[in-house]
N, C-alpha and C positions, 0 to 999 in steps of 0.2 A: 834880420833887416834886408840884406841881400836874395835872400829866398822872396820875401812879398814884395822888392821893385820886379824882381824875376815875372813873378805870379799877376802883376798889374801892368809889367809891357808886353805879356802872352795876353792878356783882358784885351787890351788896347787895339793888339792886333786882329785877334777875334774879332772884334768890336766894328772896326772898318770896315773890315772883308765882306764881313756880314749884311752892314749898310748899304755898301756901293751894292754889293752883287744883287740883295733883296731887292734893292732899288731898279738896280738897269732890270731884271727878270720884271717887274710890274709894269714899268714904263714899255716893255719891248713886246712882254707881252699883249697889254693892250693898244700898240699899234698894229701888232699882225693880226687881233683878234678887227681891228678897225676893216683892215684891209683885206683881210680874208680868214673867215672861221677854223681853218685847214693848215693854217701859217703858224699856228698859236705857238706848238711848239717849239719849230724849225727860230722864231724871235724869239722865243724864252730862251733858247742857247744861246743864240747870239747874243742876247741882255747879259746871260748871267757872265759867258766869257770876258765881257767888256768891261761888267761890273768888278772881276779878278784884278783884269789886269791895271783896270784903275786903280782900284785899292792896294793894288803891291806898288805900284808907283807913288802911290803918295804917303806909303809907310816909306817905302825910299825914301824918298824928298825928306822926310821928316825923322831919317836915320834910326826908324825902328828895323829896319830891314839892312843886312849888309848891303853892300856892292857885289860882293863878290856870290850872294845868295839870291840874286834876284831871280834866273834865269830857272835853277831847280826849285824853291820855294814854286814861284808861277806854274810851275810844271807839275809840281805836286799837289796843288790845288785844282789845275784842270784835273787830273786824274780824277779828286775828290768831287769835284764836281759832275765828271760824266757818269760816275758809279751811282749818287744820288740821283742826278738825273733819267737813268737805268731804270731804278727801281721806285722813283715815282711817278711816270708815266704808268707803267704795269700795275700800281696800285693806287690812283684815284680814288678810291673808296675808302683810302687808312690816313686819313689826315695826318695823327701822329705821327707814323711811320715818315711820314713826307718832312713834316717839322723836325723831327731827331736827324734824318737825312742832310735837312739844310745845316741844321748845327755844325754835321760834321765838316762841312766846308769850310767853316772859317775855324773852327779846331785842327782840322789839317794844315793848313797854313803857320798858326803858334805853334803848332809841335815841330812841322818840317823846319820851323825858321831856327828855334830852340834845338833841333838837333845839329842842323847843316853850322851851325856859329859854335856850336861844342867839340863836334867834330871836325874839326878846316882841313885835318889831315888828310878827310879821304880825295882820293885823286878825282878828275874831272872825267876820265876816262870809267869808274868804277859806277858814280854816282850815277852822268847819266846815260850807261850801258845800263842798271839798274831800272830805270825810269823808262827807259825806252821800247826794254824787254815787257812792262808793263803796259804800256801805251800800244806795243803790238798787239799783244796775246788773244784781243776779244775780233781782232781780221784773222790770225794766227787761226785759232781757234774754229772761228763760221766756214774760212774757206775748207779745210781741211777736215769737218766735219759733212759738209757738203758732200763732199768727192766721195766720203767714205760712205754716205749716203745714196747719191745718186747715181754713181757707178758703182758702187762696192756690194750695193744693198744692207749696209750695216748701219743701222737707225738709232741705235743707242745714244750715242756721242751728240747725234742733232736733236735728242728727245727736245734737251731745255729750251733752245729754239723755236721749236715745234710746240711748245706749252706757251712762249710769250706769244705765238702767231694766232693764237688758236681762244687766247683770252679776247674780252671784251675791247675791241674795237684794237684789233692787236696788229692784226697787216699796218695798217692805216699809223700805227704810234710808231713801228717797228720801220717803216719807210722814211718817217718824220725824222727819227733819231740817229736812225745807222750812216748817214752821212758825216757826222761830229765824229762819233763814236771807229768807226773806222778811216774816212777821209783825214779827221781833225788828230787821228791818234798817229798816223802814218805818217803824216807831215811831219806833227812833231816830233816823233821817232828820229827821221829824216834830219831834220834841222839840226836838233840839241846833238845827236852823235856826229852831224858835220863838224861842227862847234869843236869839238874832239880831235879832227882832222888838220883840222886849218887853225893859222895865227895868223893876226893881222898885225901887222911891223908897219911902223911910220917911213915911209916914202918921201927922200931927197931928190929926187931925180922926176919922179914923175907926178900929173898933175891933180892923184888923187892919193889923199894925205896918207891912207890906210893902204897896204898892199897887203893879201892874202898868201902867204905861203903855206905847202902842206908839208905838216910835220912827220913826226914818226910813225908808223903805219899800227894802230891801236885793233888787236884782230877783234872782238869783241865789238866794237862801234864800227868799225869799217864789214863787217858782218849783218847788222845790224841797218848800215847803210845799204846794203846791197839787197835784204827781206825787205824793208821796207818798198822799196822801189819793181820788185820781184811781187811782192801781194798787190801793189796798186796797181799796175799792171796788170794783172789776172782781174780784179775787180772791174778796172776800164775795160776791158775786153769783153766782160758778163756783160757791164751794162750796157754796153753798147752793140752787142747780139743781142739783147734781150728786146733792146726799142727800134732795130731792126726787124726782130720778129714780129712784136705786135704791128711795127706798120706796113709789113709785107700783106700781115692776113688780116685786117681792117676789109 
């Protein structure tokens, strides 16, 4: 009996995720497709992220979700989310492929919730050092395949890159996407291993209720604070020599 209320609050969960995010990705997409042909995809992330974090809010609210799982659950959904959304821009032509893709989103969501509530032990430091290391790896990865390209001459590494660029209407998806994908991953790299850093202690003295202090130096996330902000920096830097250049030689 305890195994199928198990098997029908993972449904449940599935179930929402599913709705809101399917939902906001429709509605969002058809305003950027309103607004501009070119936007389509750049609103479909922004639907679908919205649609996440709606629907992990209102399993909260509705105490399918811990308190204490909101943050990595959310977290582990965007993840599921950008990998799908990866690999179905690049295949447009495999409808399935797209569908079993979306599945996996609100499947990620039951399983992370069902694990993080079975596991409470693991520490906050462990989890999301884990998750962040994750949410780096695809900047990790582009920059330092670059380098070893463009200065190194050693092209193997940038091949896979080089096959999404080179498919159908591939520049054009791959410019749409890599802002989520690396921008959206960095940040939250950033954030959730801050999280890690800092406690917020309720404040008698002063006139805001929560006061941040920084706790014990966690090398792992305080590591992980310091690539993050090290990658995005190199990425600001590209882009902004890059549209220097084009508009020098205009």
């Amino acid at each position: 009996m305890q195994k199928i209320d198990q098997i029908y609050h993972d449904f449940k969960v599935f179930l929402a995720i599913s709705l809101t995010t399917g939902l906001l990705i429709i509605l969002c997409s058809l305003l950027g497709h309103f607004i501009s042909a070119g936007k389509l995809i750049p609103y479909s992330m922004v639907g679908g992220s919205m649609g996440i974090l709606m629907g992990i809010y209102f399993l909260y609210r509705r105490n399918l979700i811990n308190e204490n799982n909101v943050i990595a659950v959310s977290v582990s959904t965007l993840i599921a989310f950008g990998i799908t959304s990866l690999i179905s821009i690049f295949n447009l032509d495999k409808p399935l492929l797209i569908f079993i893709g979306f599945l996996l989103i609100g499947i990620t969501t039951a399983l992370s919730n069902h694990y993080f509530e079975k596991y409470k032990n693991i520490s906050a430091s462990s989890k999301f050092g884990l998750l962040g290391a994750i949410l780096i790896f695809p900047t990790f990865y582009f920059i330092i395949s670059s380098i070893l390209k463009f200065r190194f001459g050693l092209n193997k590494p940038f091949n896979f890159i080089d096959d999404l660029l080179k498919s159908n209407n591939g520049q054009a998806n791959f410019n749409a996407i890599s802002p989520f994908i690396f921008g959206g991953g960095l940040a939250l790299t950033f954030l959730i291993n801050l999280l890690v850093q800092i406690q917020f202690i309720k404040s008698k003295t002063s006139l805001i209720k929560y006061k941040p202090i920084w706790t014990k130096l966690q090398p792992l996330n305080f590591a992980l604070l310091l690539l993050s902000c090290i990658l995005g920096s190199v990425l600001l830097t590209y882009l902004l020599l890059e549209n220097w250049w084009k508009i020098w030689h205009r």
